[in-house]
VOMI-472563 format. One record per residue (C-alpha): residue in one letter; x, y negated, z. Coordinates in steps of 0.02 Angstrom, whole numbers, plus 50000, padded with zeros to 5 digits. Layout:
<segus>
aXYZ;...
</segus>
This chain:
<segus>
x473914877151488;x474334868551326;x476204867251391;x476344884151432;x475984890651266;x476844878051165;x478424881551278;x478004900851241;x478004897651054;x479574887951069;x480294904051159;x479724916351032;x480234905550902;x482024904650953;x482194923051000;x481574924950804;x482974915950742;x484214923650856;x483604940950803;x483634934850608;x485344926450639;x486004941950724;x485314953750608;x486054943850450;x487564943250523;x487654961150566;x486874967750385;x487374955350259;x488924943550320;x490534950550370;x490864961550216;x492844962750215;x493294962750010;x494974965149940;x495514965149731;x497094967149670;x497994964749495;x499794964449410;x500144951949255;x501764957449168;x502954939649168;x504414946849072;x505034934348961;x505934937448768;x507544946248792;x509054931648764;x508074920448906;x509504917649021;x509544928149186;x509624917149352;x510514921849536;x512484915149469;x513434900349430;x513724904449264;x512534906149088;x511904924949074;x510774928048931;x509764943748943;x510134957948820;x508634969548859;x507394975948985;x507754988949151;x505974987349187;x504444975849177;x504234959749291;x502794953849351;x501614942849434;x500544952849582;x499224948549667;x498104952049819;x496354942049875;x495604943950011;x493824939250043;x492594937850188;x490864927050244;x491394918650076;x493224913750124;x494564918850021;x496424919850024;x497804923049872;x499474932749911;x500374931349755;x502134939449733;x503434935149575;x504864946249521;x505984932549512;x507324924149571;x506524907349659;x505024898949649;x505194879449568;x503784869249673;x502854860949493;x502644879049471;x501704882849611;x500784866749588;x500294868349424;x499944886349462;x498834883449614;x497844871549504;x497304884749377;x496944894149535;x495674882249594;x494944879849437;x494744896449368;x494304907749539;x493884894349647;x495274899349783;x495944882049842;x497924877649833;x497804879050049;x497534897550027;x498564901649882;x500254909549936;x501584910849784;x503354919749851;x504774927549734;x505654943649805;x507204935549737;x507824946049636;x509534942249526;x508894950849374;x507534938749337;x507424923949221;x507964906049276;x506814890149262;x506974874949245;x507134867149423;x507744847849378;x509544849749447;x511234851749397;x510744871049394;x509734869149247;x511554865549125;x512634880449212;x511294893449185;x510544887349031;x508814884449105;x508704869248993;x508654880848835;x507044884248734;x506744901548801;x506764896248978;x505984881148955;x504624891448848;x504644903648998;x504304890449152;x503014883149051;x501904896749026;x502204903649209;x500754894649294;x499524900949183;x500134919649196;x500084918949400;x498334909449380;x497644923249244;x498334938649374;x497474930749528;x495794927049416;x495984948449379;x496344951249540;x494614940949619;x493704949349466;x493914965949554;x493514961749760;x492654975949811;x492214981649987;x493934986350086;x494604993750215;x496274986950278;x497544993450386;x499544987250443;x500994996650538;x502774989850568;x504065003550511;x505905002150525;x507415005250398;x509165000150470;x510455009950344;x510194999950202;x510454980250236;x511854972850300;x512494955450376;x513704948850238;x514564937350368;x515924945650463;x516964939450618;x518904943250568;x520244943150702;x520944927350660;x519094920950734;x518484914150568;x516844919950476;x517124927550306;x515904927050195;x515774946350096;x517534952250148;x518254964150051;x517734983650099;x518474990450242;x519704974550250;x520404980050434;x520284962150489;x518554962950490;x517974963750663;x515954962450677;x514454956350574;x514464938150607;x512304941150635;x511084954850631;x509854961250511;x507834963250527;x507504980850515;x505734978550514;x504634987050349;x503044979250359;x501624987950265;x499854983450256;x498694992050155;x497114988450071;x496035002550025;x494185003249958;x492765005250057;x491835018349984;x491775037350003;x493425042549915;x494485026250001;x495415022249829;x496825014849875;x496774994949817;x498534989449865;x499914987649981;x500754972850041;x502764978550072;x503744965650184;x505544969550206;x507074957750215;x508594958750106;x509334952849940;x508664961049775;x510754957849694;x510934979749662;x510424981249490;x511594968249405;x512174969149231;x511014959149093;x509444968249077;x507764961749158;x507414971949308;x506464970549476;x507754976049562;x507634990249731;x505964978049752;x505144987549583;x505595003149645;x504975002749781;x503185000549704;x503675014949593;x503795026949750;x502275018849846;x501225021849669;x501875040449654;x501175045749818;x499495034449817;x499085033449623;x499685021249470;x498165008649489;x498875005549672;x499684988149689;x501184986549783;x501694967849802;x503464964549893;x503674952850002;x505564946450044;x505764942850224;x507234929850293;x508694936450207;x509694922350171;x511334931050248;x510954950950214;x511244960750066;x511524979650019;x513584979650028;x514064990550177;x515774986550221;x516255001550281;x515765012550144;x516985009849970;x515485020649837;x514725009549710;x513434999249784;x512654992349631;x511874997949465;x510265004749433;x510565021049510;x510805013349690;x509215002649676;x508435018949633;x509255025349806;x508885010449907;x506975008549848;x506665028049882;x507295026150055;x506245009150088;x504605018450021;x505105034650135;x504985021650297;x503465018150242;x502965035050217;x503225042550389;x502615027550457;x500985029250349;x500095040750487;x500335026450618;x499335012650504;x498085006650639;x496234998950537;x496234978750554;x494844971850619;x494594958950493;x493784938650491;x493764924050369;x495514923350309;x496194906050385;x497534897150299;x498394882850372;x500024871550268;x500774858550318;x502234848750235;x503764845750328;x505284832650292;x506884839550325;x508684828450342;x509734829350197;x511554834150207;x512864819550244;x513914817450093;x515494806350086;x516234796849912;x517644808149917;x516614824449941;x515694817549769;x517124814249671;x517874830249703;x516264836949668;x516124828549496;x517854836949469;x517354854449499;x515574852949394;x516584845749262;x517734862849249;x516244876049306;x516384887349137;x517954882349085;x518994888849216;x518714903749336;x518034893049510;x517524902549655;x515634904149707;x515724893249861;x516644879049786;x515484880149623;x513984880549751;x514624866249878;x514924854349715;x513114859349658;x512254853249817;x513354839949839;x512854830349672;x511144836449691;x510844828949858;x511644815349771;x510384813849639;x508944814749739;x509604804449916;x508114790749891;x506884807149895;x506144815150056;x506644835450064;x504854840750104;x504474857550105;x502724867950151;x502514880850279;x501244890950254;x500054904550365;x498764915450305;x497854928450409;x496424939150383;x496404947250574;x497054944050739;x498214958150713;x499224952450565;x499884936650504;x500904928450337;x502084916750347;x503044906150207;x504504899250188;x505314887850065;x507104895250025;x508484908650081;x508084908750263;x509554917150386;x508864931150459;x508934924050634;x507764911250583;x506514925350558;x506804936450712;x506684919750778;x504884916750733;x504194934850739;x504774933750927;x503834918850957;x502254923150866;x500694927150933;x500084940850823;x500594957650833;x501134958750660;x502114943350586;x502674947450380;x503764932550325;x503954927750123;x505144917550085;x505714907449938;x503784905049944;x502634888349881;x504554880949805;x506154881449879;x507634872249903;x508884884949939;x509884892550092;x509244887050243;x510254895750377;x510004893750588;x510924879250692;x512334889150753;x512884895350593;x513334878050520;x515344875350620;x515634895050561;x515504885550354;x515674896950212;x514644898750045;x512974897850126;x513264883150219;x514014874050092;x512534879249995;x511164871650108;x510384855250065;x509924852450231;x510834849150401;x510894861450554;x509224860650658;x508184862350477;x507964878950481;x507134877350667;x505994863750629;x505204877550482;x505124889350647;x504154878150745;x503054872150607;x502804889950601;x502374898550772;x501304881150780;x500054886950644;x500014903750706;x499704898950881;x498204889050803;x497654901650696;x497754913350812;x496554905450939;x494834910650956;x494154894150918;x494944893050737;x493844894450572;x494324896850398;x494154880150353;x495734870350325;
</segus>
């Protein structure tokens, strides 16, 4: 008798803390929080502009830079999107930065994500290459600017957790094709040319394609009147309209300018650049002006408007944990020869003296920087965050060809894939294995050998694959 009601009491006891565990689950864990925030970065005007092989100091300001953020929170997990309007990100950056992260909001380096939408009106840093003397990133101002860059990203993600408040979030895939462009173009002599001139008639195809895809996801708050929070814009092509010698975020900060008109100036819109290592704006066939202000002004309106008649197809996320998987991955340097380094030495020597063109400037560049640093592994992190089993982030660590991305979205398991790249440091272009025999300035450009750029793929879709499974947690 004695056994039967101990055995009883054992029963009821456990069906008490399945009912607790199930009702705290249900009522108190769960809560999906988002908090967003926008630092501005913009340095003193005369701190040199980056994105050329050639010293550009800054004489004024198009419009503000800055640092955005996004966190994510949930069951006490948290996540950090952060998004820089400059050119690159320099990897003691991101480590410093991540650092003042984890000491001031508690968000560990893991799930931290720091990307730069690239765009050529921002200010260089210093980077510890032979980049540093052509641009001038070795002067005070820039030197003054990359050293006070960690804590600016760490003081906009500290705002940003500050204001987590219950969300709601939502994602859609839109499409744009008219405004990027492959800048590699078969000619009929069967070479690849590298930006031919507009509407040379030799000119046969694009060389590649582009990614079309506008990824939006949007954060909005929880309560009655759904304030929107922010949006997270993911679209793939190279922020080089503006131009000129003014600070300016390029199409990328107008595009945030149309997304805030329609949902409100305390919405943030961080930008994302996707793998656009070989796409720009320049459309071959068409001889207007395709640079200035006015036709970032053009190309960010028509961005926004894809996201704006996709915004009635955002389908609600069913959110978890964020998860956030890195790993570091050692990629082969370039083979260099003696006389490929003298004649390098040559052309570095002469770079401002005498007019060079862009591919041999960049092909000496890499050449004594590989140089430089032969003795030292090129490791890199790949990065994945996700917050649902819908929608997944990806980094990158340079200018990735824009195969390499269609590549990996292909291959992922989530029904969204955003990729940011020149994300967590970079080292530059990084274009697919079958571009390397067709040469030109990209190629000459990469630091790494062909079959690099699909080791970062498989790194990739591995994580995702992992996070992706039912069986993952948000513990790293």
């Amino acid at each position: 008798m004695n056994t039967a009601i101990d055995n009883l009491r054992l029963f009821l006891t456990a069906l008490v803390a399945c009912v607790a565990t199930l009702y705290a689950t249900t009522t108190c864990a769960g809560e999906f929080k988002a908090g967003a925030a926008a630092v501005v970065i913009t340095p003193p005007v005369g701190t040199p502009l980056a994105g050329s092989y050639a010293l550009r100091p800054s004489n004024g300001v198009l419009d503000e830079l800055y640092a955005k953020v996004i966190v994510v929170e949930q069951d006490g997990a948290k996540a950090a999107f952060v998004a820089l309007d400059i050119a690159y990100t320099a990897r003691p950056v991101i480590v410093a930065a991540r650092k003042l992260i984890a000491e001031q909001s508690g968000i560990a380096p893991e799930r931290v994500m720091i990307s730069a939408t690239h765009t050529h009106s921002g200010p260089v840093q210093t980077r510890d290459n032979l980049m540093d003397d052509i641009t001038g990133a070795k002067k005070p101002l820039a030197v003054e600017f990359t050293a006070k860059l960690p804590a600016l990203i760490a003081r906009a993600v500290a705002d940003a957790n500050a204001k987590l408040v219950p969300a709601r979030a939502s994602a859609t895939m839109a499409r744009e094709e008219s405004v990027s462009f492959n800048r590699r173009d078969w000619m009929k002599d069967g070479t690849v040319a590298w930006m031919p001139a507009q509407r040379d008639p030799d000119i046969v195809r694009p060389a590649g394609p582009i990614d079309p895809d506008v990824g939006v996801c949007h954060l909005e708050s929880a309560a009655k009147n759904s304030a929107p929070l922010a949006t997270y814009f993911n679209f793939a092509m190279h922020p080089t309209v503006v131009g000129g010698s003014k600070f300016s975020a390029d199409y990328c900060g107008c595009v945030a300018k149309r997304l805030a008109e329609y949902k409100g100036g305390d919405m943030v819109t961080l930008f994302a650049n996707g793998c656009c290592g070989n796409l720009n704006q320049r459309d071959p066939n068409w001889v207007n002006q395709q640079s200035g202000p006015r036709e970032a002004e053009r190309i960010g309106t028509v961005l926004a408007a894809a996201a704006f008649r996709a915004w009635p197809k955002l389908q609600p996320l069913k959110t978890f944990a964020p998860r956030a998987r890195s790993v570091m991955v050692t990629l082969p340097r370039r083979k260099i020869t003696d006389e490929e380094v003298a004649e390098a030495r040559r052309i570095a020597d002469n770079i401002g003296k005498k007019k060079q063109s862009i591919p041999m400037m960049a092909n000496a560049v890499c050449i004594l920087d590989t140089l430089a640093h032969k003795d030292t592994p090129l490791e890199v992190e790949v990065q994945v965050v996700a917050f649902s089993a819908d929608l997944a982030i990806v980094s990158l660590p340079g200018e990735i060809f824009v195969e390499l991305g269609l590549a990996l979205k292909k291959a992922s398991p989530f029904e969204h894939t955003f990729i940011a790249e020149l994300a967590n440091g970079s080292i530059g272009y990084i274009p697919n294995r079958a571009a390397y025999p067709e040469g030109k300035y990209e190629i000459v450009s990469a630091r790494c050998t062909a079959g690099s750029g699909e080791m970062l793929v498989d790194a990739a879709v591995k994580i995702l694959k992992d996070l992706r499974s039912p069986t993952s947690t948000p513990n790293n």
